[in-house]
C-alpha positions in Angstrom: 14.2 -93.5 -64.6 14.0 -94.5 -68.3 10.6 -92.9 -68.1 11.5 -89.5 -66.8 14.3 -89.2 -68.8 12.1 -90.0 -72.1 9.9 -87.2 -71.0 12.1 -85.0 -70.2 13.5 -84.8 -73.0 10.3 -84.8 -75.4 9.4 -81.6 -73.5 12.7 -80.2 -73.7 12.7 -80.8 -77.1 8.9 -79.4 -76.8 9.8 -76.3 -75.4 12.0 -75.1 -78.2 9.9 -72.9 -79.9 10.7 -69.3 -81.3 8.3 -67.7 -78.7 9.9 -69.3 -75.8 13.4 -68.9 -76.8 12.9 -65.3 -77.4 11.4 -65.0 -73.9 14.4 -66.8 -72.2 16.6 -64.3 -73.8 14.6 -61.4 -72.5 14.5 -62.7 -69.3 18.3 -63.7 -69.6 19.2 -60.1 -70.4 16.8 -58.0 -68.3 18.9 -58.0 -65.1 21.9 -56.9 -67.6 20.1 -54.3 -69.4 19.2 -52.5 -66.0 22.3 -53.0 -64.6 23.8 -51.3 -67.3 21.0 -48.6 -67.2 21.8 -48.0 -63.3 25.5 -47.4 -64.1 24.6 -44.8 -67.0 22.5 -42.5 -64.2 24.2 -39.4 -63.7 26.4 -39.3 -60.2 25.6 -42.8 -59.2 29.6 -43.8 -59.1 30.2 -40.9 -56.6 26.9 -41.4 -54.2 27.7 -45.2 -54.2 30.8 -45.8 -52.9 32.4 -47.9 -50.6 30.7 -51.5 -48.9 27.7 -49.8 -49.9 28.2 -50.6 -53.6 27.7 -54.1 -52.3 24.9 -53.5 -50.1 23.3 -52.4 -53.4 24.1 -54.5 -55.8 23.1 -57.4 -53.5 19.4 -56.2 -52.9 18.8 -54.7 -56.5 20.4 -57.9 -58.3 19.0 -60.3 -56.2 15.2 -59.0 -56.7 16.2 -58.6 -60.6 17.6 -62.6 -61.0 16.4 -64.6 -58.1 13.2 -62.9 -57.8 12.4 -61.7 -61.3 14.1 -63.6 -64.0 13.7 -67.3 -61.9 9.9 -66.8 -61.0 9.1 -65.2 -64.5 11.4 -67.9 -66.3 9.8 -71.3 -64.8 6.2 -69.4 -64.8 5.8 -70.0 -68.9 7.0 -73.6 -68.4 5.5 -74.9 -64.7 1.9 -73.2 -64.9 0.2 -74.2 -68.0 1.9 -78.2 -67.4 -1.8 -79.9 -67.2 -3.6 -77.3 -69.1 -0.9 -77.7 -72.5 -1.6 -81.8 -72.3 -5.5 -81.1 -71.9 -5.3 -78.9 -75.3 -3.7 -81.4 -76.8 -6.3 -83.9 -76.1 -2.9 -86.2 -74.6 -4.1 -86.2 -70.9 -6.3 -89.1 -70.9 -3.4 -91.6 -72.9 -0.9 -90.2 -70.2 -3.5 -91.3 -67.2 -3.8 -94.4 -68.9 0.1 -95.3 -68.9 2.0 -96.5 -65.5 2.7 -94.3 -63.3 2.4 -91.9 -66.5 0.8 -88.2 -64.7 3.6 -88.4 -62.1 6.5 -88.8 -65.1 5.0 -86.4 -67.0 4.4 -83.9 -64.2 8.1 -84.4 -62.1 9.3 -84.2 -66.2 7.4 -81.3 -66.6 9.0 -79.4 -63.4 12.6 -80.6 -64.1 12.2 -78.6 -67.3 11.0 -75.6 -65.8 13.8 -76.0 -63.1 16.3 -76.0 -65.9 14.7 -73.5 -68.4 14.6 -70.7 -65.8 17.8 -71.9 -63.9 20.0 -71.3 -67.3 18.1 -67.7 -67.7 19.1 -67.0 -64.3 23.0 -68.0 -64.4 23.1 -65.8 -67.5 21.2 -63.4 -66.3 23.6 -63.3 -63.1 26.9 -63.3 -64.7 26.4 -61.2 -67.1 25.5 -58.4 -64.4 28.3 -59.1 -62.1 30.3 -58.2 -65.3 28.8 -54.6 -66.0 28.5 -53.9 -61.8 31.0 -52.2 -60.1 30.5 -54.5 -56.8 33.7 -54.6 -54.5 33.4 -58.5 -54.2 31.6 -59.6 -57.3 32.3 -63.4 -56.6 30.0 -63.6 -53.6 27.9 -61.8 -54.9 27.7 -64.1 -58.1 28.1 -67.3 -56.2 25.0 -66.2 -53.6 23.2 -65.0 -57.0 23.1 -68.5 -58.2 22.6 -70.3 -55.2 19.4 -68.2 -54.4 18.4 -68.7 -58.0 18.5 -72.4 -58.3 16.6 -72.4 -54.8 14.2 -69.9 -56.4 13.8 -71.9 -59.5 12.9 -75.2 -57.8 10.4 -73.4 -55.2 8.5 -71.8 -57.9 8.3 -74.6 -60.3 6.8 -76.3 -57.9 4.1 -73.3 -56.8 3.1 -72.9 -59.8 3.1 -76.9 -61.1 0.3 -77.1 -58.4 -1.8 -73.9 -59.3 -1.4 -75.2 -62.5 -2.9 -78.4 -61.6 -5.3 -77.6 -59.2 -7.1 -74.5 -62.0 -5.5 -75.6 -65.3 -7.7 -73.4 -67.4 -6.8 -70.3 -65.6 -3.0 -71.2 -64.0 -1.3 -68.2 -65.8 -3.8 -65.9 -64.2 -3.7 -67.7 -60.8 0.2 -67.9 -60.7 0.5 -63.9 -61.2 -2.2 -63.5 -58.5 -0.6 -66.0 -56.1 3.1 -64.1 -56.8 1.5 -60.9 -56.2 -0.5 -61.6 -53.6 1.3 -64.4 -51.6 5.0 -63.8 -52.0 4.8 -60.2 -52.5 2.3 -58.8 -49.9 2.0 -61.2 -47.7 5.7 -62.4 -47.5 6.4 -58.9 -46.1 3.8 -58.9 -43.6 5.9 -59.2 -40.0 3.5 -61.8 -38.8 4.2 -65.9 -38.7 2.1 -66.0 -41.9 5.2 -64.8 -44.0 7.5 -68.0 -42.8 5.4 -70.0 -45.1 6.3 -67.9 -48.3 9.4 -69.0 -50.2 10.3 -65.4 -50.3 10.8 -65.4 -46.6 13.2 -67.8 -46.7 15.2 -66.5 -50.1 15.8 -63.4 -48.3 16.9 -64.9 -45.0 19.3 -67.1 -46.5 20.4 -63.6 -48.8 21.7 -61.9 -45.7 23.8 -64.9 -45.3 25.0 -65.3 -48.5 25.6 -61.7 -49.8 28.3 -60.0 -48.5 25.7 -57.0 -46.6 27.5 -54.7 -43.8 26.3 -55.1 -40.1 24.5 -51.7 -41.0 21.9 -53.5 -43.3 21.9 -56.3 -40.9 20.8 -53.6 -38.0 17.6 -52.0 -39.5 14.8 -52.0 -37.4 12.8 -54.1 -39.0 15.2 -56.4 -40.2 13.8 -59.5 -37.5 10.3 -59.2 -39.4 11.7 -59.5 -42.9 14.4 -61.5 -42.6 14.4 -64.8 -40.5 17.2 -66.0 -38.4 18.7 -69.2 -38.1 21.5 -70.8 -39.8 21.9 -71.3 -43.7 20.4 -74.9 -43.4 17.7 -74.4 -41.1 16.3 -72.1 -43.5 16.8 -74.5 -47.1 15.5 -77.1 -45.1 12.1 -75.7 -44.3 12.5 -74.5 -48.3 12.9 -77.7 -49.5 10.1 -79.0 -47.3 7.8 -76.5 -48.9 8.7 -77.8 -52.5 8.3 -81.9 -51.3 4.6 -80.6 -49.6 3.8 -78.7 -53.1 4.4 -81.5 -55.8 3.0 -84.1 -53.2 -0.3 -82.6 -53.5 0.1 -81.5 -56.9 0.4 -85.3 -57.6 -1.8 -85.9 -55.5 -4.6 -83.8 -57.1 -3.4 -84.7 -60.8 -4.1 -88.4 -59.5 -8.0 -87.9 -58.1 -8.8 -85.1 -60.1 -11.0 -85.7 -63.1 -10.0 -83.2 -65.9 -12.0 -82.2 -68.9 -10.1 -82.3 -72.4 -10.6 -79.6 -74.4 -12.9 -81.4 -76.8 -15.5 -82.3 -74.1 -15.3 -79.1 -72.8 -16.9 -77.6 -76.3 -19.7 -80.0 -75.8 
């Protein structure tokens, strides 16, 4: 523990930089800033009134925190984990230490998990303040439930895409986030089960305080999986153990090339 504390606070202390700070408090205020850009349209009091103001406010700010700012936020930190280390020729003095790849990866992630968990909290509460939701408390209590779930699920996505293509894990990450969580998630086949955006929104209708009318669209069974609140974080969690396991496992038998021998 004395190990994973040191690292994670080296890259804490790392990941203080201008450029990174300034992108946590874009993604910190971007759900704000459109909240507040929502309330300005003309007529939109009048149209939304009602339960439906929290039918709305549910779906638009839980794609704008839990799907946006935590997957955007832990995307600078968790992707480029192994290829940061390999540009900084450290890699090799890392794979020489005990057990010093799986410190510096599980420190790597707890980073990420905190960096864009913070973003997200802010990002929540600060547009519950400038919504006009009937219940804003459930709605900012599911907000940073899904978040922290979000935060920890992508971490560890993109920790192993990251691993497994180090030199191109930004590019990857996008592609797998487009592609994966975005296109497939919504496909009504068992292939969406597997995506972590399956299970965020299943474990939204239960959180978010949605009318039965939501909860009866004709498609609802194909987006959004039943089951109790548990079943559903347990298969999520499941996903995050399988993901880290093989992205230590690969970071163990993998042979990477530093940057150096790479120019050779």
């Amino acid at each position: 523990m004395n190990a994973l504390r040191a690292v994670f606070m080296h890259e804490w202390k790392r990941s203080l930089t201008a450029g990174r700070i300034v992108w946590w408090f874009v993604m910190a205020m971007f759900p704000a800033v459109l909240t507040i850009l929502i309330r300005a349209i003309p007529g939109f009091e009048r149209q939304i009134q009602g339960e439906e103001r929290d039918n709305f406010w549910s779906m638009t700010l839980y794609f704008l925190v839990p799907c946006v700012c935590s997957a955007l936020s832990v995307l600078l930190t968790a992707g480029p984990a192994v290829a940061a280390e390999l540009e900084q020729r450290s890699w090799v003095y890392m794979a020489t230490r005990p057990n010093g790849i799986f410190w510096l990866l599980i420190g790597k992630y707890l980073v990420a998990v905190t960096w864009g968990f913070t973003a997200a909290v802010v990002g929540a509460t600060t547009s519950i303040v400038f919504a006009n939701a009937v219940t804003p408390v459930q709605i900012w209590i599911g907000l940073v439930a899904l978040s922290f779930l979000s935060c920890v699920s992508y971490s560890a996505v993109y920790l192993l895409v990251g691993v497994i293509s180090p030199k191109r894990a930004m590019v990857f990450c996008v592609m797998y986030t487009g592609f994966v969580e975005v296109v497939l998630g919504f496909i009504p086949a068992l292939v969406n089960r597997l995506t972590v955006q399956f299970r965020l929104r299943s474990l939204l209708v239960q959180w978010m305080p949605l009318s039965d009318e939501v909860r009866q669209w004709p498609s609802f069974s194909y987006v959004f999986g039943e089951g109790s609140a548990f079943l559903h974080c347990f298969w999520l969690l499941t996903l995050v153990v399988l993901f880290l396991a093989a992205a230590l496992t690969i970071a163990h038998r993998k042979e990477f090339t530093t940057a150096a021998e790479g120019d050779l």
